[in-house]
C-alpha positions, 0 to 999 in steps of 0.5 A: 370352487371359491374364486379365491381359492389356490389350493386345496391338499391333505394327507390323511385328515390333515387339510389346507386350504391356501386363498389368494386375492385374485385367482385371475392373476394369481395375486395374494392377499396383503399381508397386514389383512391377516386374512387367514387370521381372520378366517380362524378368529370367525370360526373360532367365534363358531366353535371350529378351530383352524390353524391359520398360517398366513394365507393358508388355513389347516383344518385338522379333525380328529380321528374318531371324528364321524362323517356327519360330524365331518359334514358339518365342521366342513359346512361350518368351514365354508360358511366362515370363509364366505364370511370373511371372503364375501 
């Protein structure tokens, strides 16, 4: 997985994916970096919309979302991830 990533949890369709800065010693981002934010701004900029919450983004389809579709905002997901993470 992505070294910066903690944790990943869903319930249904409704995703979390939670980033730290180092996974090595657990360190979180700082604050004033709005990385979750930065992270949702470039999807936005994409079409996906995500719901930042500090160093956590929701990821929220919807129900009637097909799985190629489902394969393809995921997709989108990463790349903007990468995007901001490097």
């Amino acid at each position: 997985g992505h070294v910066n990533v903690r944790e990943i949890r869903s319930i249904g369709l409704i995703n979390a994916v939670e980033f730290m800065e180092d996974k090595n010693n657990g360190k979180s981002f700082d604050p004033k970096k709005r990385t979750g934010y930065q992270i949702y701004k470039k999807a936005l900029s994409k079409g996906l919309l995500l719901r930042p919450l500090g160093d956590v983004i929701y990821f929220n389809p919807p129900l009637t979302i097909t799985r190629q579709k489902m394969d393809s905002v995921t997709d989108l997901c990463k790349e903007c991830i990468c995007d901001v993470l490097g």
